[in-house]
N, C-alpha and C positions, 0 to 999 in steps of 0.2 A: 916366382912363387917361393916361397921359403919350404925349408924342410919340414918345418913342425906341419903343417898344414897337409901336405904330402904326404906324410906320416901318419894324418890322421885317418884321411879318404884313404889308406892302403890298410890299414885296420878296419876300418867298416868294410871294406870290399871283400877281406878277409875273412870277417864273419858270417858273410852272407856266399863269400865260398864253400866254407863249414860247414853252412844251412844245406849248401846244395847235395854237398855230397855224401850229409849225414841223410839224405831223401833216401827211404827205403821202400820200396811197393810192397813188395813183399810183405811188409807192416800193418799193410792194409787188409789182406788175406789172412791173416795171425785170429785164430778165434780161440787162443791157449789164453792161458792166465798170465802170460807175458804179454798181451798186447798191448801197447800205447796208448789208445785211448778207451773210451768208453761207446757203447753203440753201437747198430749194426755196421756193418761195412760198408751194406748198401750205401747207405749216406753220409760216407766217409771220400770225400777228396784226395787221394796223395797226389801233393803237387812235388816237380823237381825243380821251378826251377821258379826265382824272383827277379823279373826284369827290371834292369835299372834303367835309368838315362842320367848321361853326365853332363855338365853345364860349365860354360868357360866362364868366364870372369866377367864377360860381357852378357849376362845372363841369357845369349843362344845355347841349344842345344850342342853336343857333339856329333855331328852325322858321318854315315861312312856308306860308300858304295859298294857293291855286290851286284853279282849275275843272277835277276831270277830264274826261275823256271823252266819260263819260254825264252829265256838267251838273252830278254834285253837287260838292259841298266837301271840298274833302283838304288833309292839312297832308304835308310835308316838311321833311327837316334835310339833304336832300343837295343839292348846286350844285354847277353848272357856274360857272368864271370866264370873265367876258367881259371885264371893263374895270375896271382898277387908277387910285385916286389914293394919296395920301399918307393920306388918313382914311375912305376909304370904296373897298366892293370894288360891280362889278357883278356879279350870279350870273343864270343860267338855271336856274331851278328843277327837278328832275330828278325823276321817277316811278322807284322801286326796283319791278321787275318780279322776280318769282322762278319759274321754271320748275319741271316737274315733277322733275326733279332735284337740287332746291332751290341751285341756281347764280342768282344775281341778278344781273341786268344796270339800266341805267336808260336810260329815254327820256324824251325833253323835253316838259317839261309844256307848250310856247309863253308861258311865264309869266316874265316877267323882277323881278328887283329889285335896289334897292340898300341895302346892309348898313353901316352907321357902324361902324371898326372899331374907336372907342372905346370899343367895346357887344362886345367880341373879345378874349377870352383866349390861345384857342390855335385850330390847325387840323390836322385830322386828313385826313390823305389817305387813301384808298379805293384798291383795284386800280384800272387804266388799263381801260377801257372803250369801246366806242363806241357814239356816242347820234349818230342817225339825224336827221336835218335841222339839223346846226348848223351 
C-alpha cells in the first residue's frame, strides 16, 4: 500500500477520533445559554461513539475475534477508534446488538486491537451510537 493512501485513512480516522472525544453528555443536560443545540433535551441523542468498518483491498471486511460474555468465541468487523498513527489505527472491538425491533446498537467487547493500515482499503462509517463504558 503506498504512503499517501495510509495517510489518508489515518486522517479521517483521526477526525472521527476528535468526533469521539469531543462527545460531551453533559451537553445534553446544559439548559444555559451555552448549550449546543437548540430543543429540548428530551429529544436530544448524545451519541459517543461512530462505528467504523475497514475493508481490505479485496473488498472483505476486516474481522477480529474477542471473548464474549458467556466465555465463547466471536468474530467482529465493527471498531471503535481509540488511537491514530500514520500506519496503524487502534480500535475497541464492538459487539452489534439488535433488539426486538431489529434497531442495532453496539457495546464494547473490553477487547482492544491494532490494525496496519497498509492491510486498509477503505472505511465505511456506521450511524453515531453510544457504547457504554468507553
Amino acid at each position: 500500500m503506498n504512503n499517501c493512501l495510509d495517510n489518508c485513512l489515518a486522517k479521517i480516522l483521526n477526525v472521527i477520533k476528535v468526533l469521539q472525544n469531543n462527545a460531551n453528555k453533559t451537553d445534553c443536560q446544559d439548559n444555559s445559554c451555552t448549550k449546543p443545540f437548540l430543543g429540548l433535551n428530551t429529544t436530544i441523542l448524545c451519541f459517543n461513539t461512530r462505528p467504523i468498518m475497514l475493508y481490505r483491498c479485496d473488498n472483505t471486511p476486516v474481522t477480529l475475534n474477542y471473548t464474549n460474555a458467556s466465555g465463547g468465541e466471536a468474530t467482529t468487523d465493527v471498531f471503535r477508534v481509540e488511537s491514530v498513527t500514520n500506519d496503524s489505527v487502534g480500535v475497541l472491538l464492538l459487539e452489534p446488538v439488535t433488539d426486538a425491533n431489529g434497531v442495532t446498537t453496539y457495546q464494547s467487547t473490553n477487547t482492544y486491537a491494532t490494525i496496519n493500515l497498509g492491510c486498509v482499503c477503505a472505511i465505511r462509517c456506521l450511524g453515531d451510537t453510544i457504547v457504554n463504558n468507553v
